[in-house]
C-alpha positions in Angstrom: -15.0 -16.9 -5.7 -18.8 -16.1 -6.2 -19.6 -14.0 -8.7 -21.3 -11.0 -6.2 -17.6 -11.1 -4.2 -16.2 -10.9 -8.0 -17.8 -7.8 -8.3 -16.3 -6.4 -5.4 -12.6 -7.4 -6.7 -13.1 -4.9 -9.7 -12.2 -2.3 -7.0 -9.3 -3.5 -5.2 -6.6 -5.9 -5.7 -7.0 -9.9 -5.1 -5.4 -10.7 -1.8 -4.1 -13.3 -2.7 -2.8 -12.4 -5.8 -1.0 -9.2 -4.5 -1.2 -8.0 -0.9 1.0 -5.3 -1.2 -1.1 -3.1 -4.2 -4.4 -5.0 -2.4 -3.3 -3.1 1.1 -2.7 0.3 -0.3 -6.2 -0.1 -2.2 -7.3 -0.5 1.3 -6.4 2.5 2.4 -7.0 4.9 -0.1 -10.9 2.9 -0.8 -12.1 3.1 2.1 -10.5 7.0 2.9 -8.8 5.9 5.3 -5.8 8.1 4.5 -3.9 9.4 1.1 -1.0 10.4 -0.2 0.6 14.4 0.1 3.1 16.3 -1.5 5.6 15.8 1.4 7.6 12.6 0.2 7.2 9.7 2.4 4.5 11.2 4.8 0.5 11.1 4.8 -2.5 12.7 5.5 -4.9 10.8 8.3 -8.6 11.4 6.6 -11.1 11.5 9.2 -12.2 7.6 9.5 -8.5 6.8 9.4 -8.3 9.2 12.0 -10.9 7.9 14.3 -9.7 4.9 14.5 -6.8 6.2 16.0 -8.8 8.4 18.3 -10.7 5.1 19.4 -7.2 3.2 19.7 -6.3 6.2 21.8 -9.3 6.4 24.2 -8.7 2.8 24.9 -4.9 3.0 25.6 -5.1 6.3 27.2 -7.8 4.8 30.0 -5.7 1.8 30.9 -2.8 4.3 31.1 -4.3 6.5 33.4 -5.5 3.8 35.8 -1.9 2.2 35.7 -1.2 5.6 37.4 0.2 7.0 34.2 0.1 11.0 33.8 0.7 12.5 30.5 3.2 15.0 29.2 4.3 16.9 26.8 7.8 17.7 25.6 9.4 20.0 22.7 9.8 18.2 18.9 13.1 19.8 18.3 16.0 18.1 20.3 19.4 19.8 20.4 22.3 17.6 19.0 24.4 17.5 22.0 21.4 15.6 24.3 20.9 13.1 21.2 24.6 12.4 21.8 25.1 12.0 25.4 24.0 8.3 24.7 26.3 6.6 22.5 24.3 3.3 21.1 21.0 5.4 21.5 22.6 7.8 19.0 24.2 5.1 16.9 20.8 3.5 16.4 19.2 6.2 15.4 21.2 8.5 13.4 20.5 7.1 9.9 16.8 8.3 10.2 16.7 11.4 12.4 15.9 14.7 10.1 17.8 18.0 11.2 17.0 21.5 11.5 19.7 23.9 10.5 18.6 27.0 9.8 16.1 29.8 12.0 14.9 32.0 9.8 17.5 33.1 8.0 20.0 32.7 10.6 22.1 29.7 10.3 21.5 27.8 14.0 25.0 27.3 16.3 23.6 23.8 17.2 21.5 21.7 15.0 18.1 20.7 16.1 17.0 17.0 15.2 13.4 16.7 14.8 12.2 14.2 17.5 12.7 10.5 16.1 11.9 9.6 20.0 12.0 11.1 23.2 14.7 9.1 25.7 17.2 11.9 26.0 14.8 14.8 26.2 13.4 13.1 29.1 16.7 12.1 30.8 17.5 15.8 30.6 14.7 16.5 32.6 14.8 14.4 34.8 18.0 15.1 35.6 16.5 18.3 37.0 13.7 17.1 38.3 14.7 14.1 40.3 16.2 15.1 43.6 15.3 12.6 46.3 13.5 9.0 46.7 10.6 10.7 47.3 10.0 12.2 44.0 10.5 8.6 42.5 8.3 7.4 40.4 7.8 9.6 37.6 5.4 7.9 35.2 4.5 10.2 32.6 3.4 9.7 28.8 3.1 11.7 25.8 0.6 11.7 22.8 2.6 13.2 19.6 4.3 13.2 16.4 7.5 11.8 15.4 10.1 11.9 12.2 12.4 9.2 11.2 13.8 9.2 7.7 12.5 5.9 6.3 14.0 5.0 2.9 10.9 2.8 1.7 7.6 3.9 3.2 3.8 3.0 3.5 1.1 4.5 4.8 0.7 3.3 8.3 3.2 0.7 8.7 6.3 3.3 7.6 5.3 6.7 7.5 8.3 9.2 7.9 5.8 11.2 10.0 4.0 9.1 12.6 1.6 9.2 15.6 1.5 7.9 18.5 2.4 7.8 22.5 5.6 6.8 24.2 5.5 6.6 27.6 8.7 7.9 29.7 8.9 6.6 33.6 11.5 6.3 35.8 12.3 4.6 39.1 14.1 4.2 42.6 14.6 0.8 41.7 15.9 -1.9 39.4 13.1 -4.0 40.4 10.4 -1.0 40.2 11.2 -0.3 36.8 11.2 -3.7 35.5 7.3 -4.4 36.8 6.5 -1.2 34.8 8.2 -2.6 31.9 6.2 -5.5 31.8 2.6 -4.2 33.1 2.9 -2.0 30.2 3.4 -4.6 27.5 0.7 -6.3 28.9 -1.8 -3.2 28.5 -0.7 -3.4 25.0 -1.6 -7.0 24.5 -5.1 -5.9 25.9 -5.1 -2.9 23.4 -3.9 -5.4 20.5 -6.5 -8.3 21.6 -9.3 -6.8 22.9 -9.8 -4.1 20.9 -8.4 -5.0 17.8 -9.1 -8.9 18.1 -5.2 -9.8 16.8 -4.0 -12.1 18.6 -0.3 -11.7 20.0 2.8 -13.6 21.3 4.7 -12.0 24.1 8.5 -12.0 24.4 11.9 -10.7 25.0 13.7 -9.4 21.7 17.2 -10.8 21.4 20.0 -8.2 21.5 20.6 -7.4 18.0 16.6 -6.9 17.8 16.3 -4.6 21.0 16.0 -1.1 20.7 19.2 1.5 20.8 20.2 1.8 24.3 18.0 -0.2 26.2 19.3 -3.4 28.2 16.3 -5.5 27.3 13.2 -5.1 25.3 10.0 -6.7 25.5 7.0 -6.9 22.6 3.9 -8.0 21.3 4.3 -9.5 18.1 1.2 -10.1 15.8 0.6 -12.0 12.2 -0.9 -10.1 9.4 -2.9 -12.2 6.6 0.1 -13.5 3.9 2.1 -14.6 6.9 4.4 -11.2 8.0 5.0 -10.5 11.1 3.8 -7.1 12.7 5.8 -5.7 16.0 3.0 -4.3 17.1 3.9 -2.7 20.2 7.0 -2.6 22.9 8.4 -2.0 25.9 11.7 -1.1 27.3 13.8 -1.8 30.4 16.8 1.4 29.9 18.3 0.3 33.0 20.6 3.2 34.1 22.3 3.4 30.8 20.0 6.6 29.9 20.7 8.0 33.7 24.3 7.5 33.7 24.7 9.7 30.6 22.5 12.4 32.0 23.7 12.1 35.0 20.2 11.1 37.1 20.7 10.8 40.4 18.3 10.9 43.5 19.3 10.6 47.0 17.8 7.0 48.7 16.4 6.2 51.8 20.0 6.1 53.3 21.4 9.6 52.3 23.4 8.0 49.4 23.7 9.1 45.6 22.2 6.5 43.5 21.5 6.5 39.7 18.0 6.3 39.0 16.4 3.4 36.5 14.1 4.2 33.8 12.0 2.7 31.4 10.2 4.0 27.8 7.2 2.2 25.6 5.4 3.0 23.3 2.8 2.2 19.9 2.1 4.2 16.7 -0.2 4.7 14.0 0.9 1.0 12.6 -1.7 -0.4 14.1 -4.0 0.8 11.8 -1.9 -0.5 9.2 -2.1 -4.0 11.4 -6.1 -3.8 11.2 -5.9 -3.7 7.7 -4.2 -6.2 7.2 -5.1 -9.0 9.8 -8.5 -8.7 9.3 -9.1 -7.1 5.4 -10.8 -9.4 2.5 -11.4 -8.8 -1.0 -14.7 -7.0 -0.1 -12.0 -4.6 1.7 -11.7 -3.6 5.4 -13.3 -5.5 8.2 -13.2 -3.9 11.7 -13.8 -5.0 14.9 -16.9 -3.6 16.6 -14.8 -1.9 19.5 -12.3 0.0 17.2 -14.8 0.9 14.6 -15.5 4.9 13.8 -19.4 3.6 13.1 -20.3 0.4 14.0 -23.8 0.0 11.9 -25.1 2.0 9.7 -28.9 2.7 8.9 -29.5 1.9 5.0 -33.1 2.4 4.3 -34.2 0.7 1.1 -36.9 2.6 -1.1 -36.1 5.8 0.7 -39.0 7.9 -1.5 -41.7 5.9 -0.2 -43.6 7.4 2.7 -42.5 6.8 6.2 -38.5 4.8 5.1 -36.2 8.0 5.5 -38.3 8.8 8.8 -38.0 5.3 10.2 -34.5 5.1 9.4 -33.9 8.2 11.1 -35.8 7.0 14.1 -33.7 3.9 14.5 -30.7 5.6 14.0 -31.5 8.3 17.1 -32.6 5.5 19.2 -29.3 3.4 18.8 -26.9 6.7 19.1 -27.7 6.6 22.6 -25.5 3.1 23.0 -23.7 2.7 20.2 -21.6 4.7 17.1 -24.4 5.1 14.4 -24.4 6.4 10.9 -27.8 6.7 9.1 -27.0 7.1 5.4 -29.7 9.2 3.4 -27.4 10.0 0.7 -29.2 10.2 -2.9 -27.8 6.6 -4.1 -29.0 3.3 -4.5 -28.6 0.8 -1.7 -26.5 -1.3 -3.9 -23.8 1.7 -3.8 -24.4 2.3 -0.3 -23.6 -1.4 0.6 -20.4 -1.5 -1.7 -19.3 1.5 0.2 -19.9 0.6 4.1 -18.8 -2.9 3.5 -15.4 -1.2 1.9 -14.8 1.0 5.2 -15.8 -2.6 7.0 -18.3 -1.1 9.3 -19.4 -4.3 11.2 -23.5 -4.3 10.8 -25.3 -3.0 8.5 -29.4 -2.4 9.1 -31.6 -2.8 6.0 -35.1 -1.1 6.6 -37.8 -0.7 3.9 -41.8 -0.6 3.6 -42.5 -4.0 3.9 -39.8 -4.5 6.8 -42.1 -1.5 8.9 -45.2 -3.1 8.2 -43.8 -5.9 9.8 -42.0 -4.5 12.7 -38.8 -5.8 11.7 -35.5 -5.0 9.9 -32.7 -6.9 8.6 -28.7 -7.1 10.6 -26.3 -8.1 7.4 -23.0 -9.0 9.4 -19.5 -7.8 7.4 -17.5 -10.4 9.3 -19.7 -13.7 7.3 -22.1 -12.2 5.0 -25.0 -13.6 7.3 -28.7 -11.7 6.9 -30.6 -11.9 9.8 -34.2 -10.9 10.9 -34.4 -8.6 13.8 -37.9 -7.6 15.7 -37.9 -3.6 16.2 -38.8 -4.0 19.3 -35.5 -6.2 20.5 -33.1 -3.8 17.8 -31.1 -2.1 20.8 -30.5 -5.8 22.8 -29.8 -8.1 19.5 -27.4 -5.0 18.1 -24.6 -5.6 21.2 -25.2 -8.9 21.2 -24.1 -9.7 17.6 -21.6 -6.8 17.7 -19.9 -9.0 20.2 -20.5 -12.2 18.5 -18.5 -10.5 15.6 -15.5 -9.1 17.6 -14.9 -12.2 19.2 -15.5 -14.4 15.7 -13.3 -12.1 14.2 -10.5 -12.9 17.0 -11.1 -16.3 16.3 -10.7 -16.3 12.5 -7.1 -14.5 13.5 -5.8 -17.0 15.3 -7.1 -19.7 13.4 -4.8 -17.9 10.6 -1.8 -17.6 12.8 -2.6 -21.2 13.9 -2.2 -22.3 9.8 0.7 -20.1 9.3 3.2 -21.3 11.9 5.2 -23.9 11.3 8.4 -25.9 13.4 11.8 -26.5 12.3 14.5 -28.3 13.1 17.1 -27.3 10.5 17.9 -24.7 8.1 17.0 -26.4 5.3 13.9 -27.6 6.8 13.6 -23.4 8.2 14.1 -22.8 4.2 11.6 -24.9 2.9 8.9 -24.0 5.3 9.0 -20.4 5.3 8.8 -20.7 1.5 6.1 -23.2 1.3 3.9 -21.7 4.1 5.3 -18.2 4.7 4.5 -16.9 8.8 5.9 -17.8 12.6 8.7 -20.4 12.4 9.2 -21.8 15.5 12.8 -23.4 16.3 15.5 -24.0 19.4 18.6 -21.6 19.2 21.6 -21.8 20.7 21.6 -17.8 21.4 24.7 -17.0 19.2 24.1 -13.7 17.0 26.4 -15.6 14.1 23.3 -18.3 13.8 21.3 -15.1 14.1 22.2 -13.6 11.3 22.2 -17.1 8.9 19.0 -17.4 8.8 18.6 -13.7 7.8 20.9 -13.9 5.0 19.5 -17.0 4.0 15.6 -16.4 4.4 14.6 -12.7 5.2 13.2 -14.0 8.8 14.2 -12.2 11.5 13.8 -13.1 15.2 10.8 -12.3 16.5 11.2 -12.6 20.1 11.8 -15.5 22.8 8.3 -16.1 24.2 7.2 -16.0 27.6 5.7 -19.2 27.5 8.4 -21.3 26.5 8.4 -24.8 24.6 10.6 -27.6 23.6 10.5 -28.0 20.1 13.9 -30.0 20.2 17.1 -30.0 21.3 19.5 -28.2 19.1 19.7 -25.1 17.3 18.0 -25.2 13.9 21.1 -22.9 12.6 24.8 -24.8 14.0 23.1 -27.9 15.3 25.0 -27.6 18.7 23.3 -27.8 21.6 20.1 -25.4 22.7 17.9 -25.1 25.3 16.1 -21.4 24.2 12.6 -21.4 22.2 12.7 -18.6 19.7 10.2 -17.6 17.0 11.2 -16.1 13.9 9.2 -14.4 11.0 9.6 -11.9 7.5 8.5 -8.9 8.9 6.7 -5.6 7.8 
């Protein structure tokens, strides 16, 4: 470690050292969010917060041309819909919160306080649905919800969270299955292209699906020490949501049928998956697309005649194309560059006397360090250029890291020693049994992550029993 990079340690954990205490320095250094009196939740700070808005805007466009509509739907949900479906309700009932009292009127029915929204959808739609020709409804909604986490942190496991979960539903087994997939795949764009973190796409086994659905799909992601992120998923609900709520729409042929539905959806976490797949010990690093400001102005020797003005110049010339801050604050440009490369703002611009005089300025890049010399005159051109040479560079130096950090087995001891050696993606055969399943949980902490799309052959038994197996599985310690 040099000894300038030293300096920066002083303010945040190692890494390496401790990732944990080095991740929540993260996000309370570079005001992204902090900590409130309400036990377990946060409060978003405004750069925190615009990442999400820029996350949003993204998503939100390739909803909308997906022919997705949003919604929205109450947060209170009365006990008797959370019950109509059985596993739903099972899988959820250790973290939904519950309103009892109105006033000072004790409720007849208790009111959960919306964990997610299958069955107040389903109860709609049960009213709403009448005939093949209403079919599809493909709606979303942006919004808060509450689980009960016991052990929380701010972005990965809030008790209060943000974020969208999109509700459609469908004439057709078939139908709803496409939608199922076409939206994990908008996530992977969300996940790759915006937030360069690379993803592997994949069915979760059954124990690892969510409550009531007959399959679910995800996008699962690698963070820095080698814990696996689900960063986003998608579910195929079948008819098991309709059944309960009794969904039906006439077809084509006159007939009753049960419609088929589907629900998705990704949070706040990826915020939290920023952090940490892309942070160093100089603090956060973000991707030009997602970034609140993606240069900032420093002028050096501000007092001197002509600097603040030039700066300011600059900094309304590049507004027009890109997110600028121009940073005139009364402190020395040593504090100034401690604090943008913190919040990970991908350029920064150093201007000062001699840099006018001689019609240039100088790009320093947060993703290498790199100073380089940039002609005035070619400032608007060079800035998207490099900003795209760092979002992709960035993406690269992800999945080189996921690359390092994954690892094949053939046995459990061999499983054992790799995960513990070279903690991240283990990648095995599995014979599909839920008993093997849970072994190597017991034993290691990994869960499955999901069978991948693009299957391999990494053998031809299960790493757990040994008996025969012809599925390719990937497992990881999660967050």
């Amino acid at each position: 470690m040099s000894k300038n990079e030293g300096d920066f340690v002083k303010e945040i954990t190692n890494i390496e050292k401790n990732f944990a205490r080095w991740y929540t320095d993260i996000v309370l250094k570079a005001d992204l969010a902090d900590y409130t009196d309400t036990k377990g939740c946060i409060a978003i700070k405004p750069y925190g917060y615009a990442i999400w808005e820029n996350i949003q805007k993204y998503a939100d466009d390739k909803f909308k041309k997906a022919g997705v509509k949003n919604i929205y739907l109450p947060v209170l949900i009365p006990e008797s819909l959370l019950n109509k479906e059985q596993e739903h309700v099972e899988g959820f009932a250790p973290e939904v919160a519950w309103v009892t009292m109105g006033g000072q009127e004790v409720l007849e029915e208790r009111l959960c306080i919306r964990p997610t929204s299958e069955t107040m959808f389903s109860t709609l739609y049960s009213k709403w649905v009448k005939s093949w020709r209403d079919l599809p409804m493909v709606y979303n909604q942006w919004c808060n919800v509450l689980r009960w986490e016991k052990e929380t942190r701010p972005f990965l496991r809030s008790r209060e969270f943000l974020w969208q979960e999109g509700h459609t539903i469908h004439s057709t087994e078939k139908e709803a299955v496409e939608r199922t997939l076409q939206m994990l795949e908008i996530y992977a764009d969300v996940i790759e292209n915006l937030l360069a973190i690379p993803v592997i796409k994949g069915r979760k086994t059954d124990k690892e699906k969510f409550a009531g659905a007959i399959d679910t799909y995800t996008v699962e992601t690698l963070m820095h020490d080698g814990r696996a992120l689900q960063a986003g998923t998608s579910h195929y609900l079948g008819q098991n949501f309709t059944k309960s709520f009794n969904v039906k729409f006439q077809n084509k042929n006159g007939e009753d049928e049960f419609a088929y539905q589907t629900s998705w959806g990704i949070s706040t976490r990826l915020i939290g998956a920023v952090i940490m797949a892309h942070g160093d010990n100089r603090g956060l690093k973000l991707p030009p697309r997602v970034a609140p400001i993606q240069a900032v102005i420093v002028p050096i020797a501000m007092n001197k005649e002509g600097v603040k003005e030039k700066a300011e110049e600059l900094g309304r010339l590049l507004s027009e194309k890109y997110r600028i801050e121009c940073d005139t604050r009364d402190y020395t440009p040593g504090y100034k560059f401690n604090d943008w490369e913190m919040k990970g703002v991908p350029i920064r611009i150093e201007i000062g006397p001699r840099d006018i005089k001689n019609g240039e300025c100088v790009f320093v890049r947060r993703d290498t360090h790199e100073k380089i010399t940039i002609r005035l005159n070619e400032i608007e051109i060079k800035l998207g250029e490099i900003l795209e040479q760092i979002q992709e560079n960035m993406y690269n130096q992800c999945k080189e890291n996921m690359k390092k950090k994954t690892s094949i087995a053939h046995t459990l001891d061999e499983f054992i020693e790799k995960i513990n050696t070279n903690q991240g993606f283990i990648k095995t055969m599995w014979c599909g049994s839920q008993e093997c399943e849970d072994k190597i949980k017991e034993q290691t902490g990994a869960h499955a992550r999901c069978t991948p799309f693009k299957q391999e052959c990494v053998g031809d038994k299960c790493v757990v029993c040994g008996k025969p197996a012809d599925t390719f599985i990937i497992w990881g310690r999660q967050y």
